[in-house]
C-alpha positions as CSV (number, residue, x, y, z in Angstrom):
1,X,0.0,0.0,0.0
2,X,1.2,3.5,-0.2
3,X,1.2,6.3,1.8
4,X,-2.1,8.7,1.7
5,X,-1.4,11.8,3.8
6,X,0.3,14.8,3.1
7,X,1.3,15.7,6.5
8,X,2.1,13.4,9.8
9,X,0.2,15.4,12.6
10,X,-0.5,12.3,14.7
11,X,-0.5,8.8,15.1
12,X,-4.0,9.1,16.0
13,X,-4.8,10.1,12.1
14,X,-2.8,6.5,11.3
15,X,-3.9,3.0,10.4
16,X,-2.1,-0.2,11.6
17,X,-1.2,-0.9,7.8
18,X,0.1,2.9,7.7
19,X,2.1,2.5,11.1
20,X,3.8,-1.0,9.5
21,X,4.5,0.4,6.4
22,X,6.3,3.6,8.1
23,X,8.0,0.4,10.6
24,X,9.1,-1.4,7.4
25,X,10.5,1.6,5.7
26,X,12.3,2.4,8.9
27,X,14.0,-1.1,9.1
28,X,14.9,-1.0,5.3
29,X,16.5,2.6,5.5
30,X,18.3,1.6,8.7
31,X,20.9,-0.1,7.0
32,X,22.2,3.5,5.1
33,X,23.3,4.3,8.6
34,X,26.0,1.4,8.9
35,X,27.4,2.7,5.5
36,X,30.6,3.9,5.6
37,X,29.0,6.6,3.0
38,X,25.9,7.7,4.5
39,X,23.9,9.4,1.6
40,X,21.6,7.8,-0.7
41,X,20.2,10.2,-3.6
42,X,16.1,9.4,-2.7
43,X,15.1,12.8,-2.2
44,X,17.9,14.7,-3.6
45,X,16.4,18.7,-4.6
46,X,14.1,18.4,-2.0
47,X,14.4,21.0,0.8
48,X,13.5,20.6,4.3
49,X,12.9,23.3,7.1
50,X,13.0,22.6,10.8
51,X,11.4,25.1,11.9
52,X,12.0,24.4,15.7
53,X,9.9,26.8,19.0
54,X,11.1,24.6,21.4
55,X,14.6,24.0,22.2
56,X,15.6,20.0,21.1
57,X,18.7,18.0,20.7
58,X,17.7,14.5,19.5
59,X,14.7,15.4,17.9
60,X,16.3,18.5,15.5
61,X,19.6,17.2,15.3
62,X,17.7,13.4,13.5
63,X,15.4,15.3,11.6
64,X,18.4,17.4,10.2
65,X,20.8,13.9,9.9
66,X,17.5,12.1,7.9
67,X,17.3,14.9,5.6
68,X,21.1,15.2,4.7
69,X,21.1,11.3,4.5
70,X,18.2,11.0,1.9
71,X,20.2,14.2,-0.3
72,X,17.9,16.6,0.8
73,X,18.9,20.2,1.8
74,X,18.1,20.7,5.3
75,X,17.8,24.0,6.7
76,X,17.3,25.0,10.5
77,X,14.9,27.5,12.4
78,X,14.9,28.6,15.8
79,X,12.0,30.7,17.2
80,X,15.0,32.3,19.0
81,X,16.7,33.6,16.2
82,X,14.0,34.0,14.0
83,X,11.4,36.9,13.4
84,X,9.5,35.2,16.1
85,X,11.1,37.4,18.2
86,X,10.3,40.5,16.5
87,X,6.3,39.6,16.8
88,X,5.8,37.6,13.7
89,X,2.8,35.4,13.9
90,X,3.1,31.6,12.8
91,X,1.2,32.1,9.8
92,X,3.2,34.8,8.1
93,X,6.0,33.0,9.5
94,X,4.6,30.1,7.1
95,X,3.4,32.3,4.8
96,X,7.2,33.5,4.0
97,X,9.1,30.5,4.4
98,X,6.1,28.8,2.0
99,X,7.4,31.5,-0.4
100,X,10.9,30.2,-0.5
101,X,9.6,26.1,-2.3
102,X,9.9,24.0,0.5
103,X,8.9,20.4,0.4
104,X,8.6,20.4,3.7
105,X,8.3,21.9,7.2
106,X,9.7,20.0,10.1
107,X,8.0,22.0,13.4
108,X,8.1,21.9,17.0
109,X,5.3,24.2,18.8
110,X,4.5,24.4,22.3
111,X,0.8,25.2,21.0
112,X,-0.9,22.0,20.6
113,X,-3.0,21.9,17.6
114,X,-0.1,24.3,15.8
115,X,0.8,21.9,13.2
116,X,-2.7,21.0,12.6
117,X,-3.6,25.0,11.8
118,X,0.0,24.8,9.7
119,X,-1.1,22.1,7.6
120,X,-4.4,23.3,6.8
121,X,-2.5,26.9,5.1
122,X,0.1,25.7,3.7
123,X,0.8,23.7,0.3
124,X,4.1,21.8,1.6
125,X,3.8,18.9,3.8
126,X,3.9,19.6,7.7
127,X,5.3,16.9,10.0
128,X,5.0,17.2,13.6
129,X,8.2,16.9,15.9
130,X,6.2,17.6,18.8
131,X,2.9,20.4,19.7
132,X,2.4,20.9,23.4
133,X,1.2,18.0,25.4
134,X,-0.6,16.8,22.2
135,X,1.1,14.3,20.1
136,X,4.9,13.5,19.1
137,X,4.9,10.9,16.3
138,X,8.1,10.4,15.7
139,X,9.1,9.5,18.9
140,X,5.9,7.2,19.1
141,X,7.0,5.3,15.9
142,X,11.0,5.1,17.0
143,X,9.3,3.4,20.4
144,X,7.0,1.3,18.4
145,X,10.5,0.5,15.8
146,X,12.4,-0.4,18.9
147,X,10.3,-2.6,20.9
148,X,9.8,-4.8,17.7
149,X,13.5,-4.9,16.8
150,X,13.3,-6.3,20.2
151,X,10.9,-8.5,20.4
152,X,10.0,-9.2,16.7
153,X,6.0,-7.9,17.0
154,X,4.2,-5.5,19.1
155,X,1.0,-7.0,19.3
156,X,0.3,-8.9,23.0
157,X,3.6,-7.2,24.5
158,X,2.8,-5.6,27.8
159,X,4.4,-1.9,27.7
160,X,4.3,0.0,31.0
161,X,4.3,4.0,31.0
162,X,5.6,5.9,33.7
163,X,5.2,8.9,35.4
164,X,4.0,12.7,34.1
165,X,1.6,11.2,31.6
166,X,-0.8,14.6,31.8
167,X,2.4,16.6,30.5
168,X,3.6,13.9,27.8
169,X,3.1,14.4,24.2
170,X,5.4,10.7,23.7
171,X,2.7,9.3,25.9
172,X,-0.1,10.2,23.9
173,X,1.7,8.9,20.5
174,X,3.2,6.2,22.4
175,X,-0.7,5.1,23.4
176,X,-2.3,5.7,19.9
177,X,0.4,3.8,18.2
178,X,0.7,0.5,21.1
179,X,-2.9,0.4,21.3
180,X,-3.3,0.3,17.5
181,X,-0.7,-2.1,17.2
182,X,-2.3,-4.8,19.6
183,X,0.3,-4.0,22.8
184,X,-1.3,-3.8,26.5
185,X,-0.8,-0.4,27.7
186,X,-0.8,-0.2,31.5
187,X,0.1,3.4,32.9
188,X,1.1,4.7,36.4
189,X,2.0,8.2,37.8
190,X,1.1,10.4,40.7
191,X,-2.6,11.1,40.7
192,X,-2.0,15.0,39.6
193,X,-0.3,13.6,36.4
194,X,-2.6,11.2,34.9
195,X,-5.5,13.1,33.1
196,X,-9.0,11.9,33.9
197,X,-10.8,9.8,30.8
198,X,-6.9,8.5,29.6
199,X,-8.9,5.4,29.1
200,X,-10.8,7.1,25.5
201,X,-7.4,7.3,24.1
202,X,-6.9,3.6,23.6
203,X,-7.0,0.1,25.4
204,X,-5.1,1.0,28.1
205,X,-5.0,0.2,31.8
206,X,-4.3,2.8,34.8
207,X,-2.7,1.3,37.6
208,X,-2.4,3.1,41.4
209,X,1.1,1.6,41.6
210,X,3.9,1.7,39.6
211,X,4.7,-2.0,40.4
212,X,1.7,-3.0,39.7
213,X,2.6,-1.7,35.6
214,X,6.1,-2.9,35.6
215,X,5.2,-6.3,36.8
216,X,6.1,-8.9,34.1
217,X,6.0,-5.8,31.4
218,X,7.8,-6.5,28.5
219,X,9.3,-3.2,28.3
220,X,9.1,0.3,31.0
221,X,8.9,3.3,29.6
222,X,9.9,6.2,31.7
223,X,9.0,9.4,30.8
224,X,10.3,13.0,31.8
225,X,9.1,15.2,34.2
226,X,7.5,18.2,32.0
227,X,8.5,20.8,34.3
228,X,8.2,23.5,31.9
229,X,4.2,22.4,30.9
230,X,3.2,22.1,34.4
231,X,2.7,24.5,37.8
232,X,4.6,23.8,41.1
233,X,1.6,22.2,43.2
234,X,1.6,18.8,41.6
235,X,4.8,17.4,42.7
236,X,5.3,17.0,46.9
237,X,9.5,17.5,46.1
238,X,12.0,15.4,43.3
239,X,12.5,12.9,46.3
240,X,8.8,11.7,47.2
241,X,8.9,11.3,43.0
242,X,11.6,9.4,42.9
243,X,10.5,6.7,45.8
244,X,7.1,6.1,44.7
245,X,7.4,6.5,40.0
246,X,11.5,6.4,39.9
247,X,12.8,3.2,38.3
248,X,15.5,1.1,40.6
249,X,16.9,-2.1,40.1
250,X,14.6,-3.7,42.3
251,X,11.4,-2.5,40.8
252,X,12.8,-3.1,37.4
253,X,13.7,-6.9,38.7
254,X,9.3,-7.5,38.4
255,X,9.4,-7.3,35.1
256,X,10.4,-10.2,32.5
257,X,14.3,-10.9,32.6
258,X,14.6,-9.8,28.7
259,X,12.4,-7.1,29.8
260,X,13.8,-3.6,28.1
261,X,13.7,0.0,29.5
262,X,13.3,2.9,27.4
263,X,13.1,7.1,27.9
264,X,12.5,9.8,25.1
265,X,15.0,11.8,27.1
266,X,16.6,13.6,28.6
267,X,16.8,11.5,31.3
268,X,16.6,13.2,34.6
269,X,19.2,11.1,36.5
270,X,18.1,9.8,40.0
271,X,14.9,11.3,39.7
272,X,12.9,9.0,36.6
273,X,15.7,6.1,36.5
274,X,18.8,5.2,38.6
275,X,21.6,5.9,36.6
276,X,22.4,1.7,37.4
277,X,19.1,1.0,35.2
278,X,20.0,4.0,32.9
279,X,23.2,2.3,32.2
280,X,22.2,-1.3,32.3
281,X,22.5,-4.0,29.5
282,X,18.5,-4.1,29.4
283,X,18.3,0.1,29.1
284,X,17.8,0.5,24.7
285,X,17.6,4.0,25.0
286,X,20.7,4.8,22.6
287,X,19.1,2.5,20.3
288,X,15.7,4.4,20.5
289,X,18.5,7.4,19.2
290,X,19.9,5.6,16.9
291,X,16.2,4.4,15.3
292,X,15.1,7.7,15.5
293,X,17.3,8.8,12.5
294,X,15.8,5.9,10.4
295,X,12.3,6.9,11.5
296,X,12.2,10.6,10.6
297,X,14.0,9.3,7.6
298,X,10.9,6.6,6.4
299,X,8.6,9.7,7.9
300,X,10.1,12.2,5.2
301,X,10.5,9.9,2.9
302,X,6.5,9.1,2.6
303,X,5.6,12.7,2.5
304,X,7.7,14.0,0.1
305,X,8.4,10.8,-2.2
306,X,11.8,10.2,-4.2
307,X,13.3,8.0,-6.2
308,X,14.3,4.1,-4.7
309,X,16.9,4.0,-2.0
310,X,20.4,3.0,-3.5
């Protein structure tokens, strides 16, 4: 089958056959990054901007690295150094760069539902690298890409979120996506971060302790504390986080013994994970890295087209 959308707003807008074609071109464009010569000629004339509100390191810096592996011409925006600053609205912001031929806009927006009113006015294809606390579907399809490197399928694994799941855009793609795919979701966070009705966003389970998840789960997901999307009533103090939602060695030891842990990052050390479970031979979160380069490479691939990969 081929690909039917323009943009990628949200794994919510795909279909299990659109999520496993996206998997499988992932998995087949992996291989360029093993080359000793990285570049393939797929989408060579093509230009890409990143057109980045929100400071990022993984999720730019991949983006950019796709790109410039598939021959396109990558160029990068920061809200920072940009007209932003000066008062420019996001639609004449579009409205100019739209001017200039891209193919397509890479954006981050702290604004859920930004990419959404984007896509809507512009002619180039948008694709989400994160809006808010809404959706981030890349990161949700380099989770999904992981897990079934791992484990050869996602459907019937047991994946257990935890902690700031009100805050967490990865959550929400991580649930669409897992849910889609067949996986058991089973989530657990303090009570003032886990929205009320998460159950309408897929077949998922809350759980009142983290244990309760992480027992015999496949693979534990951690996710960052959004400090910077939330007020300072919700949390008692880092500590009382940590004791009750931080993953040790002993709470990771309930899970299966090929059980894997995985964070979008950036890890807050001693606070989500002990750097001993950080660091451990089950943690594959330098491989959710290093798949997220493939990823945003199969995602710009589909939107934009190009000849066959070399």
């Amino acid at each position: 089958m081929g690909f039917r959308h323009k943009d990628i707003i949200a794994l919510k807008d795909l279909t299990k056959e659109e999520i496993t074609l996206l998997l499988d071109t992932a998995d087949s464009l992996s291989e360029i990054n093993q080359r000793d010569i990285k570049k393939v000629p797929t989408l060579r004339g093509k230009t890409v901007i990143n057109l980045f509100y929100e400071a990022s390191t993984r999720t730019r810096t991949s983006f950019e690295i796709a790109a410039k592996r598939l021959s396109a011409d990558a160029v990068n925006i920061t809200a920072s150094t940009s007209s932003v600053v000066k008062g420019e609205t996001l639609s004449d912001t579009a409205n100019n760069l739209l001017a200039m031929k891209p193919d397509i806009i890479v954006m981050r927006h702290a604004v859920s539902g930004a990419h959404e009113y984007l896509a809507k006015r512009v002619s180039c294809s948008v694709i989400n690298a994160g809006d808010g606390a809404h959706e981030h579907p890349s990161q949700g399809l380099l989770d999904m890409l992981t897990m079934r490197q791992k484990f050869g399928k996602l459907d019937g694994l047991k994946v257990a979120i935890i902690g700031d799941i009100t805050h967490s855009r990865v959550a929400r793609s991580d649930i669409y996506g897992l849910t889609t795919m067949g996986s058991q979701v089973f989530l657990a966070g303090p009570p003032t971060m886990m929205p009320v009705g998460i159950e309408r966003l897929g077949n998922v389970t809350v759980c009142k302790d983290m244990r309760e998840a992480v027992d015999k789960a496949d693979v534990v997901m951690m996710l960052r504390i959004q400090l910077e999307r939330q007020g300072k009533t919700l949390l008692p103090s880092m500590r009382e986080y940590s004791r009750y939602f931080g993953l040790n060695p002993e709470v990771l030891g309930l899970a299966k013994k090929n059980a894997i842990v995985m964070h979008p990052g950036p890890i807050n050390r001693g606070v989500e994970l002990a750097s001993s479970v950080a660091d451990c031979d089950q943690s594959a979160i330098l491989t959710q890295v290093e798949n997220g380069v493939a990823v945003r490479m199969a995602m710009l691939y589909h939107v934009c087209g190009g000849e066959p990969v070399e």
